[in-house]
N, C-alpha and C positions, 0 to 999 in steps of 0.2 A: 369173837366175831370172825366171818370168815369173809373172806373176799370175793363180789360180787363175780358171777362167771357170764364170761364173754358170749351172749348167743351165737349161733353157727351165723346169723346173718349178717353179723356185724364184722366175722371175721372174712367171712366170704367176702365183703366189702373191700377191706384192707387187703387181701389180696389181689381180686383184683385190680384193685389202684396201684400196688407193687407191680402187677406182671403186665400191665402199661406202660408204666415208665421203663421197666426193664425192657420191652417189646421198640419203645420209642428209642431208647439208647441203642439197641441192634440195629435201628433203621440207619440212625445216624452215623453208625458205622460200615453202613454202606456206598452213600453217599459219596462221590466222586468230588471233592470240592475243587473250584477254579482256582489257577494261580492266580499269583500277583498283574503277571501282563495281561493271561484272561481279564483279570478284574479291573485294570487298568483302560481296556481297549474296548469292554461292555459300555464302564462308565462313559468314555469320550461319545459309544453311539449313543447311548440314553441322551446326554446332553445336549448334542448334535441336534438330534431328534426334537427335542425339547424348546430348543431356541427356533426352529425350523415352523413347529407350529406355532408358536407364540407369535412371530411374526405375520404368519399364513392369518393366524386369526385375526390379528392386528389391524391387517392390512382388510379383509375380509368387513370388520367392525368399521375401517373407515369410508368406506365404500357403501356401505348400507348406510352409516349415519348422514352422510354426503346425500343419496339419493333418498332420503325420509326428509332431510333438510330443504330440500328443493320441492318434494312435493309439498309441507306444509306451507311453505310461501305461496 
């Protein structure tokens, strides 16, 4: 018995799925990545930000539910 051979299509497959990943691994080593302080001092504006509109909406939601409570009376 001889062992069943690979169509061209299936290898052409496998390749290209190798020279993706080897294309993605190049990318990534281009990639400038942030320090610690960068990442440190992102995070503090993300959260900043974050707590900034949760309040804005907060505040926003009570305001409207205030004036829908007054009109339905």
């Amino acid at each position: 018995m001889t062992a069943p051979k690979k169509d061209k299509k299936s290898l052409g497959r496998l390749e290209s799925i190798q020279k993706y990943f080897r294309d993605v691994r190049n990318e990534f080593r281009k990639v400038i990545w942030p320090t610690r302080p960068e990442i440190g001092s992102q995070t503090v504006v993300v959260l900043t930000t974050l707590v900034f509109f949760t309040v804005f909406i907060g505040v926003l939601d009570y305001i409207f539910s205030s004036i829908v409570g007054l009109v339905i009376q």
